[in-house]
C-alpha positions as CSV (number, residue, x, y, z in Angstrom):
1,X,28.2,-12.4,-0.1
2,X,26.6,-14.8,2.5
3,X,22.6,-14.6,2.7
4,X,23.1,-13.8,6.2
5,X,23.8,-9.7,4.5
6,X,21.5,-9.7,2.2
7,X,18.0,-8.0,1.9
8,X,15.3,-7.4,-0.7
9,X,12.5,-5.3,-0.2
10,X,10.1,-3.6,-2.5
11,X,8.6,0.2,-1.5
12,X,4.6,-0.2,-2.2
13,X,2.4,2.8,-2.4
14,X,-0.3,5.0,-3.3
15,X,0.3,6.8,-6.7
16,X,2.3,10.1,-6.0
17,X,3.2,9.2,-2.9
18,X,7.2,9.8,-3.1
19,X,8.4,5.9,-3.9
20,X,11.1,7.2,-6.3
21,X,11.6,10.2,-4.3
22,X,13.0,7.9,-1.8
23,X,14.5,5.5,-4.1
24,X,16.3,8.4,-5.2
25,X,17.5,9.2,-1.7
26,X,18.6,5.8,-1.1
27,X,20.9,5.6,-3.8
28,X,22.5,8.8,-2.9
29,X,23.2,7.8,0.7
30,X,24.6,4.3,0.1
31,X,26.9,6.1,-2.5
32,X,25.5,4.1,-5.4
33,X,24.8,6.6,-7.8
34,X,28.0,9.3,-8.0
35,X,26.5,13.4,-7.4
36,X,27.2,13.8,-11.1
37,X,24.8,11.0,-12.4
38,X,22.3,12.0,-10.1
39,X,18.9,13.5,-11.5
40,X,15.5,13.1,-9.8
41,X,13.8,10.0,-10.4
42,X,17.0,8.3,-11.5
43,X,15.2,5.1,-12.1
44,X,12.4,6.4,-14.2
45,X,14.4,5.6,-17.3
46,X,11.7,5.5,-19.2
47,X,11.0,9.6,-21.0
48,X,7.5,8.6,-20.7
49,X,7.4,8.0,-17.2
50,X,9.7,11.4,-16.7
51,X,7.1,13.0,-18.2
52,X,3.8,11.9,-17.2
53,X,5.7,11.9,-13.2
54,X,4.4,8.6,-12.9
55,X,6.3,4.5,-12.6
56,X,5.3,2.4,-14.9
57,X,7.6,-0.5,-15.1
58,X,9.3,-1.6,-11.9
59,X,12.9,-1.0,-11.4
60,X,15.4,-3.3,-9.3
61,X,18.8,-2.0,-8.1
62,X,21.1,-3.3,-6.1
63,X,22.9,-1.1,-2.9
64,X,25.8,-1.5,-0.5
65,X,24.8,-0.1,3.0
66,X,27.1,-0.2,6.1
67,X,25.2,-0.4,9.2
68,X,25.8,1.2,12.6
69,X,26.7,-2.6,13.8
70,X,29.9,-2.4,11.8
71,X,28.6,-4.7,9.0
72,X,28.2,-3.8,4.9
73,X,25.0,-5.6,3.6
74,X,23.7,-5.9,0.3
75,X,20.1,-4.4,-0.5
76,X,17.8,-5.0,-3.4
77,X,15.7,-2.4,-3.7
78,X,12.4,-3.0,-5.9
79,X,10.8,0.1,-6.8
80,X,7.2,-0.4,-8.4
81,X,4.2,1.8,-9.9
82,X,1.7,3.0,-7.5
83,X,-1.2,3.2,-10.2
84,X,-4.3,0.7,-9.9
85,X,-3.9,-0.6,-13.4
86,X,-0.2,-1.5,-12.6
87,X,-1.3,-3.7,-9.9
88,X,0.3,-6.7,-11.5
89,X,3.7,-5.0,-12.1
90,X,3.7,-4.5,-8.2
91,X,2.7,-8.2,-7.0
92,X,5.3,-9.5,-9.2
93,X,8.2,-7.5,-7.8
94,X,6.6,-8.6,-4.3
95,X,7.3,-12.2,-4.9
96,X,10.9,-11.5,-5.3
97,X,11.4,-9.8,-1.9
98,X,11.0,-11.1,1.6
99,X,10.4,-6.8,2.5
100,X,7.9,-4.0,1.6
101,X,8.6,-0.4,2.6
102,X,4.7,0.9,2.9
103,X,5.3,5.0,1.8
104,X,2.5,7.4,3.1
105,X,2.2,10.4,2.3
106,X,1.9,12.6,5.8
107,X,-0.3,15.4,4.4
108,X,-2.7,12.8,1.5
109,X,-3.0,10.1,3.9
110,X,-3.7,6.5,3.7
111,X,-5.4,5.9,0.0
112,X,-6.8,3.4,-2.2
113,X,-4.1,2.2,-3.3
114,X,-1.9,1.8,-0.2
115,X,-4.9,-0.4,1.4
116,X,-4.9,-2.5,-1.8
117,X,-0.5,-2.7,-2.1
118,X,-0.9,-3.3,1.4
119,X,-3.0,-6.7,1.0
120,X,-0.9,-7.7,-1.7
121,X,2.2,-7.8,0.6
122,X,0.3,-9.4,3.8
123,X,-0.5,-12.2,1.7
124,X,2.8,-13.0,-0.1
125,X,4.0,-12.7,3.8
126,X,6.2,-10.0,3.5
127,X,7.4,-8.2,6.8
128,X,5.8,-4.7,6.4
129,X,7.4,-1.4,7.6
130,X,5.3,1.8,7.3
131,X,6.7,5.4,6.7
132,X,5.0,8.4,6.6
133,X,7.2,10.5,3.8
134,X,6.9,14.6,2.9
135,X,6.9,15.4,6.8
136,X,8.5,18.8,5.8
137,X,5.5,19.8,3.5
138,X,3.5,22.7,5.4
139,X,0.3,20.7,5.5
140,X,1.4,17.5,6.5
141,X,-0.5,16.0,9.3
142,X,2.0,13.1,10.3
143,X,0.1,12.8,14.0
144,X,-3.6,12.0,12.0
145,X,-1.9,10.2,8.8
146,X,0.3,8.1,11.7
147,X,-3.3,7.2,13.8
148,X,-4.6,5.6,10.0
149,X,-1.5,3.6,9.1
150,X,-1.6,2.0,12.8
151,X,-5.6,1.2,12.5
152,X,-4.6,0.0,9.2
153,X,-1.9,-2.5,9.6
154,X,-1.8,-3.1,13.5
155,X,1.2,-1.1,14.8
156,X,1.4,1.8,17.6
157,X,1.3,4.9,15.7
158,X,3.9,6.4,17.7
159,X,6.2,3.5,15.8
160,X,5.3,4.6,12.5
161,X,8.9,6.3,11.2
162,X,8.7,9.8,10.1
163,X,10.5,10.4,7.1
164,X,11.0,12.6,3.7
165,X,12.1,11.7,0.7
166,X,13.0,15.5,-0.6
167,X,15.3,16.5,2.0
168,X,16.3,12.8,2.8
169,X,15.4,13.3,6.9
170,X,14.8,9.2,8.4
171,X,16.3,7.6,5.3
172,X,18.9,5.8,7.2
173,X,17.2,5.2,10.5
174,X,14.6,3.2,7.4
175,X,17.4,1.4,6.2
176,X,18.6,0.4,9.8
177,X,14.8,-0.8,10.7
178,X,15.2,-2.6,7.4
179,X,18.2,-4.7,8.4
180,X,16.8,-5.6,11.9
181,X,13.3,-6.6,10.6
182,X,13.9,-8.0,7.2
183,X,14.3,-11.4,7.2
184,X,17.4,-12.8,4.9
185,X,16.4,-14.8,1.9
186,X,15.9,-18.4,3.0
187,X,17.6,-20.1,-0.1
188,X,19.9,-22.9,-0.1
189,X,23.0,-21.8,-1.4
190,X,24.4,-26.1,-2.1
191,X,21.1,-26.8,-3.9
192,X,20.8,-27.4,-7.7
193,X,20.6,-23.9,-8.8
194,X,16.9,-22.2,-9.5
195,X,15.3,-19.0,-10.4
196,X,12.4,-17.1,-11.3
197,X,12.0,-14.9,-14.1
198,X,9.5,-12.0,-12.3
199,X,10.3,-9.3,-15.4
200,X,11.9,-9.0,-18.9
201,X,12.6,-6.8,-21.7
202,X,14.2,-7.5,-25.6
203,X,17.1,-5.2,-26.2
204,X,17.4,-5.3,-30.1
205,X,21.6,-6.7,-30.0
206,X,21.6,-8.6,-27.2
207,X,18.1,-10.4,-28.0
208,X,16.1,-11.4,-24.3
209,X,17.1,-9.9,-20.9
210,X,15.5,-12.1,-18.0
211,X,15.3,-10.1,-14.5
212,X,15.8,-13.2,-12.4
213,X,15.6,-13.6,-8.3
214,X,18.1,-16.7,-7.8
215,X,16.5,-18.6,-5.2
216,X,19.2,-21.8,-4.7
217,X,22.4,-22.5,-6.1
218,X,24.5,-19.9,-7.8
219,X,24.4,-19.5,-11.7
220,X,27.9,-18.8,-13.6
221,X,28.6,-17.0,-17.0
222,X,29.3,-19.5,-19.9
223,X,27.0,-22.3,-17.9
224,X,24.3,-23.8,-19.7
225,X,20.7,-23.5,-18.6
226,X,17.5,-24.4,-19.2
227,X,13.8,-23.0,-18.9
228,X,11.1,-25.6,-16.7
229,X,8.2,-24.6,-18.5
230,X,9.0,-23.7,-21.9
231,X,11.7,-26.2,-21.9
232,X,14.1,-23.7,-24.0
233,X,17.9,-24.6,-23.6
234,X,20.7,-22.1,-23.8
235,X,24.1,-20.6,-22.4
236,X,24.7,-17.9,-20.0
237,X,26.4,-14.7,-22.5
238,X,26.1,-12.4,-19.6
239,X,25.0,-12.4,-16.4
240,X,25.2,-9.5,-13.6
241,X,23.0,-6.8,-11.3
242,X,21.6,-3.5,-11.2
243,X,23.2,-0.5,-10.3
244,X,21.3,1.1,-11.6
245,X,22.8,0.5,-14.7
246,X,24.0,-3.6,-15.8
247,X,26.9,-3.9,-14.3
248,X,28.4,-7.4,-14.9
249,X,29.3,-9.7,-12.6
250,X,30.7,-13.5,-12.7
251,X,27.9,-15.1,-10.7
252,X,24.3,-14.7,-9.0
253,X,24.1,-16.2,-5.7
254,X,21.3,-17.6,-4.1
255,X,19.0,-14.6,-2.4
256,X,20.6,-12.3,-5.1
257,X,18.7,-10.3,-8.0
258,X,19.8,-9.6,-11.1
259,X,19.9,-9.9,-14.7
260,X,20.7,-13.0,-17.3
261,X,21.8,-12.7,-21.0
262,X,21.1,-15.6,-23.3
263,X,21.6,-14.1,-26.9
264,X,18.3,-16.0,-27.9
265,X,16.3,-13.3,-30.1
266,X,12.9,-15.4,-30.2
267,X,10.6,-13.7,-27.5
268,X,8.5,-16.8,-26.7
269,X,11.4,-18.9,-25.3
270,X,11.4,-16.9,-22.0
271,X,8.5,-16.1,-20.5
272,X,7.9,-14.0,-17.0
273,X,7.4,-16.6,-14.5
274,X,9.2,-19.6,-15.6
275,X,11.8,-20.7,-13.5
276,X,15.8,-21.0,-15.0
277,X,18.0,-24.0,-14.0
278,X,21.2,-25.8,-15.4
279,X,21.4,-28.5,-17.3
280,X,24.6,-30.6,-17.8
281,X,27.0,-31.0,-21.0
282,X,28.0,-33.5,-22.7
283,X,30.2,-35.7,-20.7
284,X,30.0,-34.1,-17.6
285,X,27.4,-34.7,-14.3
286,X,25.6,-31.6,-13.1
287,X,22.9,-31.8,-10.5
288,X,19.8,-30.0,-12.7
289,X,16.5,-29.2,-10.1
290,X,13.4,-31.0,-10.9
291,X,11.1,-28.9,-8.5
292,X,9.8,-25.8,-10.9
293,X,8.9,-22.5,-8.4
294,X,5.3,-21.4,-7.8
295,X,5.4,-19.0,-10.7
296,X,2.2,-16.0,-11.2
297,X,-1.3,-16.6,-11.7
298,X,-2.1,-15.5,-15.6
299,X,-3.3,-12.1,-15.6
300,X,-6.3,-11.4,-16.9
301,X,-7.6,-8.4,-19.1
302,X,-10.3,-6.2,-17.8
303,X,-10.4,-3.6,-21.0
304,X,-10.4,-4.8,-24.5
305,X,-9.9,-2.3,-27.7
306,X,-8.7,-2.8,-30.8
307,X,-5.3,-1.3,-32.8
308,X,-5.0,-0.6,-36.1
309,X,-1.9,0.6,-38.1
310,X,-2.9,4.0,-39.9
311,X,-0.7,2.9,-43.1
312,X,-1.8,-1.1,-43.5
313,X,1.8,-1.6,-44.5
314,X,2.7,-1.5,-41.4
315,X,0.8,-4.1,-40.3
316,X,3.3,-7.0,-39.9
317,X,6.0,-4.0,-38.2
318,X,2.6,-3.6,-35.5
319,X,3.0,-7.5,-34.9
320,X,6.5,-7.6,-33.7
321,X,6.5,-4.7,-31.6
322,X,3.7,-6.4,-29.4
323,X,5.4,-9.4,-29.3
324,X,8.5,-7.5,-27.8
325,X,6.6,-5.3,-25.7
326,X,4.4,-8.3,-24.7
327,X,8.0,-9.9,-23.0
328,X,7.9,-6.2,-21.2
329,X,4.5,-6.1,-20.1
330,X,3.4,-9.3,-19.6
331,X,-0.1,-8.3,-18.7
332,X,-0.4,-7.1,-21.9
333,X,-2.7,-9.8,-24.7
334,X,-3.3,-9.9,-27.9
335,X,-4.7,-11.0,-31.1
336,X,-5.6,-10.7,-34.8
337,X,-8.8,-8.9,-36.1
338,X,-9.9,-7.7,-38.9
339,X,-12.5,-4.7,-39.4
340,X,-14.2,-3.6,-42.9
341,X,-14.1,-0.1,-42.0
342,X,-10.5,0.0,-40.7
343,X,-8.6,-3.2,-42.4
344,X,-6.1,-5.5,-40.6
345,X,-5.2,-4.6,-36.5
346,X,-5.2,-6.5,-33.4
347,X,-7.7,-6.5,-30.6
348,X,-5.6,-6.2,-27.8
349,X,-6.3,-6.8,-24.1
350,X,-5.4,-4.7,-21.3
351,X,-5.6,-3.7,-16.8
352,X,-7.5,-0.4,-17.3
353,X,-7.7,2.5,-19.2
354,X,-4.0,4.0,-18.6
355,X,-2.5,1.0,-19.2
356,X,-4.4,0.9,-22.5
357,X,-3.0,4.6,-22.9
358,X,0.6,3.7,-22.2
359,X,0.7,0.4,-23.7
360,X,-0.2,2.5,-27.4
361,X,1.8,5.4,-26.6
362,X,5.1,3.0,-26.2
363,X,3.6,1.5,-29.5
364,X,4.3,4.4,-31.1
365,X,7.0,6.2,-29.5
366,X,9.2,3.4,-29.3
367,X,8.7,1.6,-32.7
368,X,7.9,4.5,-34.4
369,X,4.3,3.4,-35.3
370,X,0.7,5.5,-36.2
371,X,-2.1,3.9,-34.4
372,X,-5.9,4.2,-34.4
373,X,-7.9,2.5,-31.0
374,X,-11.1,1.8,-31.1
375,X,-13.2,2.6,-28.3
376,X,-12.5,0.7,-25.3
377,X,-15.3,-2.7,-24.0
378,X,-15.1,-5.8,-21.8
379,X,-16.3,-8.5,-22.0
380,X,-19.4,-10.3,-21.8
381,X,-20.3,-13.7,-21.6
382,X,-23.4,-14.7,-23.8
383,X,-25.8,-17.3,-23.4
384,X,-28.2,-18.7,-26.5
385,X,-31.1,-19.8,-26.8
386,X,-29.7,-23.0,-28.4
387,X,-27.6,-23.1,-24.5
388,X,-24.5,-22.6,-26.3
389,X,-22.2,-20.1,-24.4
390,X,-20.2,-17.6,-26.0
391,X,-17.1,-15.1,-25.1
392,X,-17.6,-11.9,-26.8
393,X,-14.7,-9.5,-26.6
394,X,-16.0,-7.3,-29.8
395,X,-18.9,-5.6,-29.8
396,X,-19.5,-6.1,-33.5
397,X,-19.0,-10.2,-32.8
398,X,-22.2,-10.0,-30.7
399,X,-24.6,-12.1,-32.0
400,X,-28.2,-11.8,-33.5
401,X,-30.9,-10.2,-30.7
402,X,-33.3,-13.2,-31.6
403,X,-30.5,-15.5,-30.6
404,X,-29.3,-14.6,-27.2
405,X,-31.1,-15.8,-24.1
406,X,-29.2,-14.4,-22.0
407,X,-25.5,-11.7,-21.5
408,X,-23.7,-11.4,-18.7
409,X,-21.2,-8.6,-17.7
410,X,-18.3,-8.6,-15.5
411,X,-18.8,-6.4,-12.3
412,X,-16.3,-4.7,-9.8
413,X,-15.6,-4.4,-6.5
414,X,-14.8,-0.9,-6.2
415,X,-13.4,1.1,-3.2
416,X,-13.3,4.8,-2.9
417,X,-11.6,6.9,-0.2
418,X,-12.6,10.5,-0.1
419,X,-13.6,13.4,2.7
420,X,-16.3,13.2,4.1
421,X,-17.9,16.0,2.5
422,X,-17.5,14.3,-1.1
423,X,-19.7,11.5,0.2
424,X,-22.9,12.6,-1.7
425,X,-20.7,13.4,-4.9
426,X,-19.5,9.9,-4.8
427,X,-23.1,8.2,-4.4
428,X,-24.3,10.1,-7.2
429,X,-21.9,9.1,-9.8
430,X,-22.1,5.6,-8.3
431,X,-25.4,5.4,-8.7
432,X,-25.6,7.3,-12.5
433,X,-23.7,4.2,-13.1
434,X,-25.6,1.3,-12.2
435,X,-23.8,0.9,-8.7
436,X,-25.0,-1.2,-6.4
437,X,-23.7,0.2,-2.6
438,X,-22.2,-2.1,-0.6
439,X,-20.6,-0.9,2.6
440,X,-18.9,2.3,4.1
441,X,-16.3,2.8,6.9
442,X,-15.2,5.8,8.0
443,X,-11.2,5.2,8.3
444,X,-10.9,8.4,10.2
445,X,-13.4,11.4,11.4
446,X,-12.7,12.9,8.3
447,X,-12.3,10.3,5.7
448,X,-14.3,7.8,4.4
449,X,-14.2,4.5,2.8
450,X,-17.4,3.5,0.0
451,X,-17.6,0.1,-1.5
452,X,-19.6,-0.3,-4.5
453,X,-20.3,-3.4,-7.0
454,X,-19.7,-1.7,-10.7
455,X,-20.3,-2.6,-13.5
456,X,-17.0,-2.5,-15.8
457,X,-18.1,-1.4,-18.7
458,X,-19.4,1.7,-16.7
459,X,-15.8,2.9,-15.6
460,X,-13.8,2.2,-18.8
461,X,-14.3,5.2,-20.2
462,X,-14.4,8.6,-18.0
463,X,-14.9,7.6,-14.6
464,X,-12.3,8.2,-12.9
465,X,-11.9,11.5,-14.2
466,X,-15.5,12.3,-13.2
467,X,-14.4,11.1,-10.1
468,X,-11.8,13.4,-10.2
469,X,-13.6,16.0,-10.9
470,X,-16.8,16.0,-8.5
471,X,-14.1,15.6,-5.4
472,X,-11.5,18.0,-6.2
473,X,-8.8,15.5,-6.8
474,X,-9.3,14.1,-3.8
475,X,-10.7,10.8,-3.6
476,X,-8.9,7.4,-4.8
477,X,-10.3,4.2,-6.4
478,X,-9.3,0.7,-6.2
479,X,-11.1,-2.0,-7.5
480,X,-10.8,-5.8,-8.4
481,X,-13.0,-8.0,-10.6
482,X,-15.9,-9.4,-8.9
483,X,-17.3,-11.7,-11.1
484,X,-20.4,-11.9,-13.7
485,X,-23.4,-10.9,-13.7
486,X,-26.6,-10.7,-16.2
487,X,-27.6,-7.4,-17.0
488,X,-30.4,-6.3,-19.7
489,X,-28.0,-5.0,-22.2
490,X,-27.8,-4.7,-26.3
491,X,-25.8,-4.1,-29.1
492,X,-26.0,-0.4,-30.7
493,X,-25.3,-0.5,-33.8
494,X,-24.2,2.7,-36.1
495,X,-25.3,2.6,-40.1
496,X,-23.6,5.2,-42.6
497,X,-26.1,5.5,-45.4
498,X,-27.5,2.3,-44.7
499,X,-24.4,0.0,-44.3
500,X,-23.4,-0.6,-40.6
501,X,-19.8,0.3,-39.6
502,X,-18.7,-2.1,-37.1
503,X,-15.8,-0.5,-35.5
504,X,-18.6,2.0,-34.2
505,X,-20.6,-0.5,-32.6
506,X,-21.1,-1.1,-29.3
507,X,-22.8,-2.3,-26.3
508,X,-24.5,-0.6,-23.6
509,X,-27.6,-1.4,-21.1
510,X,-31.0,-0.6,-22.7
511,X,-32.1,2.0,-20.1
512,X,-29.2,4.5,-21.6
513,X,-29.4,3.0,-25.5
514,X,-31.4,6.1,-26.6
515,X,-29.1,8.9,-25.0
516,X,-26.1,7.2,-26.1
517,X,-27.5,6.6,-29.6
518,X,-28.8,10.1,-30.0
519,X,-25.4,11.8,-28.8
520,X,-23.4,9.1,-31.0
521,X,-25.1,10.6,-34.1
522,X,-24.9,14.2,-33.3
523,X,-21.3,14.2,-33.0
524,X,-20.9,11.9,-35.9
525,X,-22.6,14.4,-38.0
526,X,-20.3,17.2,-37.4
527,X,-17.5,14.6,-37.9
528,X,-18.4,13.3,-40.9
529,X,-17.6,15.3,-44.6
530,X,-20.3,16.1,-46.4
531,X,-21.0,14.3,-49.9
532,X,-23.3,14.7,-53.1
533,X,-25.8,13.3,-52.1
534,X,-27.6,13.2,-48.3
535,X,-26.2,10.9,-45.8
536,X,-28.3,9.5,-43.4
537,X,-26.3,8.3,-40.4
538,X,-28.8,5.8,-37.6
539,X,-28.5,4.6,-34.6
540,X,-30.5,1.1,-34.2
541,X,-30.7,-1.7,-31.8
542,X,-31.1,-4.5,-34.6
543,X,-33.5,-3.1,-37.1
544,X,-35.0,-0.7,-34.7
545,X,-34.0,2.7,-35.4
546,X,-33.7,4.8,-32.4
547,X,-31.8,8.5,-33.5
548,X,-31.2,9.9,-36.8
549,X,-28.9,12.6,-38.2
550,X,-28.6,13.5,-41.7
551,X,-25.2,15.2,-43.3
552,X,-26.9,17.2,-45.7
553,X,-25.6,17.1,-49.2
554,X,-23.5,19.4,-51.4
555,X,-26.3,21.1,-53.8
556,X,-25.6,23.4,-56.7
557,X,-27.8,26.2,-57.4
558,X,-29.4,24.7,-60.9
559,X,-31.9,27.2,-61.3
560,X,-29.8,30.2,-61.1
561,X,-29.8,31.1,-64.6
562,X,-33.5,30.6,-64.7
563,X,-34.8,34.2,-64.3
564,X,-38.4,34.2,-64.9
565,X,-40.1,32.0,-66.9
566,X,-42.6,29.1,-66.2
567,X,-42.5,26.9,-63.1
568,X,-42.1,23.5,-65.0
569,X,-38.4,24.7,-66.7
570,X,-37.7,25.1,-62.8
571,X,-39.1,21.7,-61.9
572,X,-38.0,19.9,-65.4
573,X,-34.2,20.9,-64.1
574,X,-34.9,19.9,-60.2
575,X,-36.0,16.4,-61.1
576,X,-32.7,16.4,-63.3
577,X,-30.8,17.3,-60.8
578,X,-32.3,14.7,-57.8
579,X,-32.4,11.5,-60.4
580,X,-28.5,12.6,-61.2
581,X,-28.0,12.6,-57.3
582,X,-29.7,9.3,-57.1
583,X,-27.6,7.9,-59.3
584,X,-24.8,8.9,-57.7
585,X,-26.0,7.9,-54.0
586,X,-26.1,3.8,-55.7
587,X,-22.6,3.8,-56.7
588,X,-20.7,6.2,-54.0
589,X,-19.4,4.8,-50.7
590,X,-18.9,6.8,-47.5
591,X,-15.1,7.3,-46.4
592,X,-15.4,7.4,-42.6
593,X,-12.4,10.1,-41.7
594,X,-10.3,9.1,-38.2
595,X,-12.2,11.8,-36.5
596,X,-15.0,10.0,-36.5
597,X,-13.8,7.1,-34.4
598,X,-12.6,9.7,-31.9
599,X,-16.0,11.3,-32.1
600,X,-17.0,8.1,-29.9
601,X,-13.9,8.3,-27.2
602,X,-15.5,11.8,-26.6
603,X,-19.4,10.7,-25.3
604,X,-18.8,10.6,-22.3
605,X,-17.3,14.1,-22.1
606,X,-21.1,15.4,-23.5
């Protein structure tokens, strides 16, 4: 098909907002998906995503739409995640479209997320087209939610289309707006062929599946290729589009998205971002491009926790599962660590807490794996008193107290859109942790907009479902790293009968080291089993204790059959009885049980 009838375009929007909804309505009107096949959310294919209700990886399909002009043209539909941590799924997808369909809901409004998906678009220069979507819901407000969009993005509210996604209302006047504004891709069809790889995933016959946006040329089954960056050479075993299943086709054309096959079964040799070209057999001239395309900045990882196979055995299974699901979430890092209390793992690097939650669930759904985490931490960067700088992702790799000079820790710039009444709510928790208030703007009489500097290691853990919680659901947070900053903080430390566990350490700003270190212990203590002997279990912030809890021992009655008598038998069979325990508390060792590590998770909850 000629690039003249061809259009790609992603829908960008708040989490919950109907993006599949309308994907799904899409599909049905341009015929693509038969009544039969047709479920909701047909491109969740993912049974995590079907049941959490949420994207997580974004889906490309490919549609057939005849216009009112007469005319068939081809659409690529994109459809990403709306959630903050997914951020990076979403600005890759944009980079392959020259569209974005911006979905609000009429009766939520304009949230976080939609101002933050609706940056990302403006600066990859995509031609925007707002909706409002769930007009037929009682509450919606499409006249108020239509005035927020327009003071958002520059257009006449009265131009905003009104749509929904459920009963499929505007879907084709959207598709018509979406041929007359959309500009064609602007690819040279004659040129030496080149595309970008903007996703992937490792099917376990077929070996690497690149997602590619042709952007020149046209690439053929059976040609040979090659990779720019990695430099990896290989043949074309299949190559075709979405829809919404691979459907095979002889040959991508320049503006077209779709998928490549190579058979290679090594998931370093193709890598999201490098760009695909061919290269020419022996004896024959082929015109190769020399130009690689702007590829994506690296990603980098804002939460930090480690993974550790329950069985050790599996520990080698655990490394090739993250290689494969690193080629399917390339935001996603890793590496090797070791811990004395919990053996071989990885300390793996991820975009926020759900991410960190989805990333192990697929771990262990999809590979069949038991995994412990560790509690989640950033990082911080560390300065000595020798000068020497340091990168500390684990909190039990922080150095000496004596030592440091100086830590810093990364901060964020967090928005948060909520009613007006909520404001005081929002301060509060904001301030609880260590926010620093930066700026407010009411977006509409009723809503406003806070921006705060953070602290990360403040919102890692519970948050955003205190946030939740003191706003009724209502509010929505965006954020983006803001840089370092030094902050008086310290390592807590956690010793079992003496010995420090260092999974259980961690760090945290000095003003809150007591109240953390007293709750840590107190849940510890109902955690962990009793023994013998007693079991002292300390908080400290290097050799300064600062809470205590003891697990009292098991202790057999050893004056039972003493009835009567004189006081020294009683005392003679006492001493026996704590010299035995003694003994015993040189030689025994302290198992900490699993519940224990989760004891930690759970502080914040207190």
């Amino acid at each position: 098909m000629d690039q003249a009838h061809i259009r790609n375009f992603s829908i960008i929007a708040h989490i919950d907002h109907g993006k599949s909804t309308l994907a799904d309505r899409i599909l049905e009107l341009t015929h693509t998906v038969s009544a039969r096949e047709m479920r909701a959310q047909v491109l969740d294919s993912m049974d995590l995503e079907r049941e959490r209700g949420i994207t997580i990886k974004a889906q490309a399909v490919r549609v057939f739409f005849t216009a009112q002009d007469g005319e068939t043209y081809q659409l690529h539909l994109i459809d990403t995640p709306g959630h903050v941590d997914f951020t990076y799924e979403v600005s890759r997808s944009l980079a392959a479209c020259e569209g974005a369909l911006l979905v609000v809901d009429a009766a939520q409004g304009v949230e976080a997320q939609t101002v933050a998906n609706t940056y990302l678009a403006v600066d990859s220069n995509l031609e925007l087209i707002p909706c409002l979507n769930k007009i037929d819901l009682p509450g919606a407000e499409p006249e108020r939610v239509a005035g927020e969009v327009g003071e958002l993005i520059g257009e006449q509210p009265d131009s905003i289309l009104r749509i929904s996604g459920k009963t499929g209302e505007g879907v084709q006047e959207v598709l018509e707006e979406l041929i007359a504004r959309v500009p064609p891709p602007a690819g040279d069809p004659e040129a030496p062929p080149r595309a970008l790889i903007f996703d992937s995933e490792f099917d376990q016959y077929r070996g690497v599946i690149a997602y590619i946006r042709v952007v020149d040329g046209a690439f053929r089954k059976g040609e040979p290729i090659r990779a720019m960056a990695a430099g990896t050479e290989a043949e074309i075993d299949d190559i075709g589009c979405f829809s919404p299943q691979m459907m095979p086709t002889d040959q991508l054309a320049a503006g077209e998205v779709g998928y490549l096959i190579t058979g290679l079964k090594d998931v370093t040799q193709l890598r999201v971002g490098d760009t695909l070209t061919t290269r020419s057999r022996a004896g024959e001239r082929r015109a190769a491009a020399t130009e690689p395309l702007p590829g994506y900045r690296e990603v980098k990882p804002m939460v930090f926790c480690g993974l550790f196979p329950i069985d050790s055995d599996d520990y080698p299974d655990l490394r090739d599962a993250l290689e494969k699901l690193v080629l399917n979430d390339a935001a996603l890092s890793w590496e090797p660590e070791t811990s004395d209390a919990l053996g071989f793992g990885f300390r793996c690097g991820f975009l926020g807490l759900l991410h960190m939650d989805i990333v192990r669930e697929r771990l262990e759904r999809e590979y069949d794996l038991e995994l412990l985490a560790t509690m989640p931490s950033v990082e911080f960067d560390v300065t000595l008193t020798s000068d020497e700088e340091l990168e500390v992702h684990n909190p039990s790799d922080m150095p000496d107290p004596g030592r440091i000079a100086e830590i810093r820790e990364p901060f964020i710039k967090a928005s948060v859109i909520a009613p007006k009444e909520f404001v005081g709510a929002v301060m509060e928790l904001c301030q609880e942790r260590r926010g620093e208030h930066t700026g407010m703007h009411y977006l509409s009489p009723e809503r406003v907009q806070m921006t705060y500097d953070l602290p990360l290691a403040e919102i890692v853990l519970d948050f955003f479902d205190q946030l939740k919680s003191r706003t009724r659901g209502y509010a929505s947070l965006d954020y983006e790293l803001g840089g370092m900053k030094p902050s008086d903080l310290v390592k807590l430390d956690v010793l079992l009968a003496g010995d420090p566990v260092d999974a259980l350490s961690m760090v945290v700003h000095r003003d809150k080291a007591y109240e953390v270190g007293r709750a840590l212990t107190e849940k510890l203590r109902k955690r962990i089993p009793r023994q013998q002997y007693d079991v002292p279990i300390q908080a400290a912030i290097g050799s300064h204790v600062i809470a205590r809890e003891t697990v009292k021992a098991y202790r057999k009655d050893v004056i039972a059959k003493c009835y009567g008598g004189d006081i020294t038998r009683k005392k003679k069979l006492l001493e026996k009885q704590k010299e035995g325990k003694r003994r015993m508390k040189q030689v025994g060792r302290v198992e900490v049980p699993q519940e224990a590590f989760l004891a930690v998770l759970e502080l914040g909850e207190g």
